[in-house]
C-alpha positions, 0 to 999 in steps of 0.5 A: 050156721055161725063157724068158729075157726080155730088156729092150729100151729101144731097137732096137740092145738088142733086137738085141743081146738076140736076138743073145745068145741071148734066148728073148724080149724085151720092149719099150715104144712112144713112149707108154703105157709104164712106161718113159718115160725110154728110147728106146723105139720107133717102128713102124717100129723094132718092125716091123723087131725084130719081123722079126728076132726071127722069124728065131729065133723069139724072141718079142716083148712090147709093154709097154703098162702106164702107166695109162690117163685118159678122153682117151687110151682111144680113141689107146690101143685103136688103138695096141693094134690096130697092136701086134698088126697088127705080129706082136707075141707078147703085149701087157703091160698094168696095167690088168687091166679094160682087158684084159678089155674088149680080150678080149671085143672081140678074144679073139685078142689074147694079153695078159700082166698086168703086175707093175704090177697086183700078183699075189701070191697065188693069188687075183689069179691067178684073177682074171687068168685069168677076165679072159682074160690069159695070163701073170701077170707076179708082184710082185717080192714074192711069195714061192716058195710061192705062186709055185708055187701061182700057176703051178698057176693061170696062166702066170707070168714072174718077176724074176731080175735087175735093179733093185728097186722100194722099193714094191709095184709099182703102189702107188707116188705117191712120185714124184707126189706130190713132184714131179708125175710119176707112176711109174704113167704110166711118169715115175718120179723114183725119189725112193726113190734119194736120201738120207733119214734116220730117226728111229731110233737108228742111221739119223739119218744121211743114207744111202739108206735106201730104196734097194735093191740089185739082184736076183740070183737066180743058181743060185737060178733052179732053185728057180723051175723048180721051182715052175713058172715058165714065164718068167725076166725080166730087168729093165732096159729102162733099161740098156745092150745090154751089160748085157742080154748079159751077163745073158742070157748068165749065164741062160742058162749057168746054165739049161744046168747051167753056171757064169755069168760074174758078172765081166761082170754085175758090170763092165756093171752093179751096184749094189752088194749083190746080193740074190736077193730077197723070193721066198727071204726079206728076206737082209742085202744087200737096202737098198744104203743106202751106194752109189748108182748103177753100182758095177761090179767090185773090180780093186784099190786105189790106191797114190800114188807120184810124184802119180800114183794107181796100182792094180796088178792082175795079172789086168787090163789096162786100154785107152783108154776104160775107167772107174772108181768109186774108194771110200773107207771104203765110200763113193764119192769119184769117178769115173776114167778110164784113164791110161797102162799101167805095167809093173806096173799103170796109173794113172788120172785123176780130178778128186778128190785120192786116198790110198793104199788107195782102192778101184777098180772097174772100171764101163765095160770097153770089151774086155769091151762090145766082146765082148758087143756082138760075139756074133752069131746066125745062121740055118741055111739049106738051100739046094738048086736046080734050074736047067734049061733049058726049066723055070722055076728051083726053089729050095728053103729049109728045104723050101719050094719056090720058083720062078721067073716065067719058064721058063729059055732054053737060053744062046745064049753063056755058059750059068749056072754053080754059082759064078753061083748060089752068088755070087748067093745068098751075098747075104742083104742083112744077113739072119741067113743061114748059107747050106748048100747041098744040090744045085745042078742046072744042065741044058740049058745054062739061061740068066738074066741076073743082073740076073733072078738077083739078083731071083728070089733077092730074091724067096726071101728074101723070101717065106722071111722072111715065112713065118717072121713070119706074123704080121705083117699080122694085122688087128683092131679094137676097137669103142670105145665108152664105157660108161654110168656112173650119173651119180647122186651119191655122197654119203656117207663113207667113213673109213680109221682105225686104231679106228672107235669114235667115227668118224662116217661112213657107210662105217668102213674099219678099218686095224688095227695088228696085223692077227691081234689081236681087231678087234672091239673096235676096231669095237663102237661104229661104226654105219655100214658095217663094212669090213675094209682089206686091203692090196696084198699080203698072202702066200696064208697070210695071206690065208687066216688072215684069213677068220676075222677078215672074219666080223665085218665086212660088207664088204672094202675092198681095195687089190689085185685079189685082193680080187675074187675074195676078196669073191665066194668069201666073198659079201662086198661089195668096196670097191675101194680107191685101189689099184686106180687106176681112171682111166678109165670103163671101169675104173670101169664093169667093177670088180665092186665096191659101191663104188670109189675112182677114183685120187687121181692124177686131178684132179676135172675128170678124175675126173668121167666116172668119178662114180656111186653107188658112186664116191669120191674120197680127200678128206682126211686121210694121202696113203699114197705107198708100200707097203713088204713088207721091213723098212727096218731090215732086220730087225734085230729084238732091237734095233728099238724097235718104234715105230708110226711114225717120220719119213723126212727127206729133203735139203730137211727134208721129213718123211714119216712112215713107219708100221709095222703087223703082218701075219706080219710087219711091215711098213711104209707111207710117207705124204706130208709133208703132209695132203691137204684138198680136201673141198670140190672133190669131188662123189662119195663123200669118203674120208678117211685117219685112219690118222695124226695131221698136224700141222694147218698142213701141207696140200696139195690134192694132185692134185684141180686140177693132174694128173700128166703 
């Protein structure tokens, strides 16, 4: 059976989703979700959506995905153990070796890995599933093929509509390291939404270069039933509840064989371009580099006649409360609001002077919001009863039997009528009841007052709802305790660079620019270690083709988790790169890996439980920020001057330089605007990123003495 997931940022979106039809939701709690900015919920809140949605038996994730620091594991597990108390279906986690350490300690506890751990390939998949997850939840870059390699492995959820990150999900320091709020701890700035040049020809001017457009799968969605896919997620616990009906509402006609509405999609949220994403190859609408923000529907262009603007659409009539986005040239001038109705059209208002042949689209639709927050669901309930004299009451819902505390007395004066009961249980206190009744047997004359009828029908509902969420009030705890770290110190050096030959350093990581070139002369004069530096994603081909490459090093540095279970198929050692973000103990002491490189978002005095023989910490050099899969030039390849790299300028003239290298294709990296130096604050093993060549006067200490919120 095909899930549609549904975002929740608050209790009334989760209604309306269930409400809509959602086979399931997924939420975050006040603290240790990826999702910060949103209301969130409160215990009480996910208790009383949880009860709900088992009305329905739409089931209920707890997105607890932020990465987790030393000072926060012992709040965390507990927090984990209340979610699960709760009756929550599945717990959404980043960090996949804090699963594995939940697993052991309480195997019931259903765990689904978030796509911010970065499974892309068959390989990261075997590594979910050895570690006791249940459901990956794939980056939003893997491509069809091995989704469907994936889904032979492990259950998979994947995007089908929403929002796009511009990085690879889970490598991204953009928003940390420019304003010290970590998109890894559920605080994105999203940076990537503001305007930025490029040194190329053709992208000198400010636009939003970074800024992708939606995702819309649409009828697509049957290639992905195809491959396997279990659950079809829909992004956007930042959004409105009726952008989460419509969307449920599009999936599922579309699941059932018929038309979606895009109309709806369109006018409750979009950004623009939709694109159906890199899972079917990068298409030409994938950068919405003009519009930013909610674009919503075309209904009409702007006629000025008498100095009232005028749109004439004949297919819409407009009310108090509806709202606008006007465009010129492509590129937005204004909002509006509606005016007054005229025989012909309607005007509208806005603070900015308007010509004829301005662009208007509908962004708030108050018919339509009113439509979609109106849809209801209900249960069916079979109700039969017996009331007879000389017997306790009986009555039977959905086939359980419940009964009375007290044998029914025969009526000295008015004896219990049909409408009395049928008045009685027509009460179902806001519970999503549509009431049938069966057979309602009333003998002897029975009597109970109604103040006891009205307590024995609360009583059934009760009991009834709570059958169908039994899994409230589960218990479990988790035997905290931290693990022993070697506390020796590491004092050697690692270097990441494009050639190691005249690299001094006891580790040599190789970051070549073209990864399917010959790499040996690129290591021939490097004595230390030889590593090989995968990236977080790389498609099951491409891994595939570079086993052969690996044979001349001794050991892989990886950025993602498919490393893992890569090292140990080729009986290499694994250096678990920054990528991995280990920020925490725990991590540092199940990380299967010769060395590891704890997360160049903890400050030092955070990193130092972390500290072993095998532990480093990124020292100096380039600070990589983001990991692009797609092409900001859209593949425009016939006309690319196919740079190594070039600059990113944003509105305050910082400059970042964005890096190409070669995999199947190209690919790019976004480094910091400044070089990191804070050599001397580490006390564990120093790595160094030489990847790029920084203009000696621009140094930042990063993250070592002031830590991200």
């Amino acid at each position: 059976m095909c899930e549609i997931l549904a975002p929740c940022g608050d209790k009334n979106t989760a209604f309306t989703a269930i409400n809509s039809g959602a086979d399931a939701i997924y939420l975050g709690l006040t603290e240790f979700s990826a999702r910060d900015s949103a209301v969130n919920f409160s215990f009480e809140d996910l208790r009383e959506t949880i009860n709900f949605a088992s009305y329905f038996g739409v089931k209920v994730y707890v997105a607890m995905n932020t990465l987790v620091k030393n000072g926060e594991l012992k709040s965390f597990f507990d927090t984990v153990c209340k979610v699960w108390g709760c009756g929550a279906d599945a717990i959404i986690l980043q960090d996949i070796f804090l699963g594995k350490y939940i697993k052991e300690r309480c195997p019931q506890i259903v765990l689904h890995l978030s796509t911010q751990a970065g499974v892309c390939n068959e390989y990261a998949a075997l590594v979910a599933k050895e570690y006791g997850f249940s459901r990956v939840i794939l980056s939003r870059e893997t491509s069809l093929c091995d989704i469907a390699k994936i889904t032979k492995i492990i259950e998979t959820e994947v995007f089908v509509q929403g929002a796009l990150c511009t990085c690879f999900s889970g490598q991204c320091y953009f928003s940390s390291f420019v304003g010290g709020n970590s998109g890894n701890r559920g605080r994105c700035k999203q940076p990537c939404r503001k305007l930025y040049s490029i040194d190329r020809k053709g992208y000198e001017n400010p636009a939003y270069r970074l800024s992708l457009s939606d995702l819309f799968v649409s009828n697509r969605i049957k290639d992905l039933i195809v491959a396997g896919v279990k659950s079809f997620k829909i992004e956007g616990r930042m959004r409105r509840p009726e952008y989460v009906a419509a969307a449920v509402n599009y999936y599922r006609n579309i699941i059932d064989g018929k038309d979606g509405n895009l109309s709806d999609l369109k006018r409750t949220y979009n950004r623009g371009n939709y694109t159906c994403g890199l899972a079917f190859g990068q298409d030409k609408n994938f950068i919405s580099s003009v519009v930013q923000g909610h674009l919503g529907e075309f209904i009409g262009v702007i006629s000025v006649k008498n100095g009232n603007y005028v749109c004439h659409s004949s297919s819409y009539k407009p009310v108090n409360g509806d709202c606008f986005k006007i465009l010129r040239c492509g590129k937005e001038v204004c909002g509006a609001t509606f005016a007054k109705t005229l025989h012909d059209g309607f005007t509208v208002s806005c603070d900015k002077k308007l010509y004829n042949g301005d662009k208007v689209f509908i962004t708030t639709d108050v018919r339509l919001k009113d439509k979609l927050l109106s849809q209801k669901r209900y249960i069916d309930v079979n109700l039969s009863a017996e009331f007879i004299a000389g017997e306790r009451a009986r009555v039977t819902v959905n086939g359980n039997k419940y009964y009375s505390d007290d044998v029914l007395q025969v009526a000295q004066n008015r004896a219990l009528s049909f409408d009395d009961v049928t008045a009685c249980f027509d009460k179902v206190d806001g519970r999503p009841f549509k009431i049938i009744y069966g057979d309602i047997v009333i003998k002897g004359s029975p009597y109970i007052g109604m103040a006891a009828l009205n307590a024995f029908r609360r009583d059934v509902y009760n009991k009834f709802s709570s059958a169908l969420n039994n899994k409230s009030g589960r218990s479990t705890e988790i035997d905290f305790a931290f693990p022993a770290i070697d506390a020796v110190n590491n004092c050697k050096k690692a270097v990441i660079a494009q050639n190691l030959n005249g690299v001094s350093a006891d580790i040599g990581i190789l970051k070549p620019y073209d990864y399917f070139a010959d790499l040996s002369a690129l290591i021939k004069d490097f004595n230390g270690e030889k590593y090989l530096y995968l990236p977080p994603y790389l498609s099951g081909a491409e891994t595939e083709k570079l086993k052969q490459s690996l044979k001349i090093f001794d050991g892989i540095y990886c950025e993602g988790i498919y490393g893992i279970s890569l090292a140990k198929e080729l009986g290499m050692p694994l250096f678990a790169g920054v990528g991995f973000n280990i920020t925490n103990s725990i991590s540092a002491s199940l990380v299967p890996a010769k060395y590891y490189c704890i997360s160049k978002e903890l400050t030092v005095k955070e990193s130092e439980p972390l500290y072993a023989d095998k532990a480093f910490y990124l020292a100096g050099g380039g600070i990589k920020v983001m990991d692009l899969v797609y092409c900001p030039f859209s593949r425009t390849c016939n006309s690319c001057d196919k740079r190594n790299v070039y600059t990113l300028t944003d509105e305050e003239n910082r400059q970042f330089p964005l890096k190409r290298y070669k995999t199947s294709e190209c690919r790019f990296e976004l480094y910091n605007c400044a070089e990191l130096n804070c050599a001397e604050d580490v006390a564990c093993g120093s790595l160094y990123d030489y990847t790029l060549q920084f203009k000696a006067d621009n140094f930042t200490r990063g993250h070592t003495r002031t830590g991200v919120k």
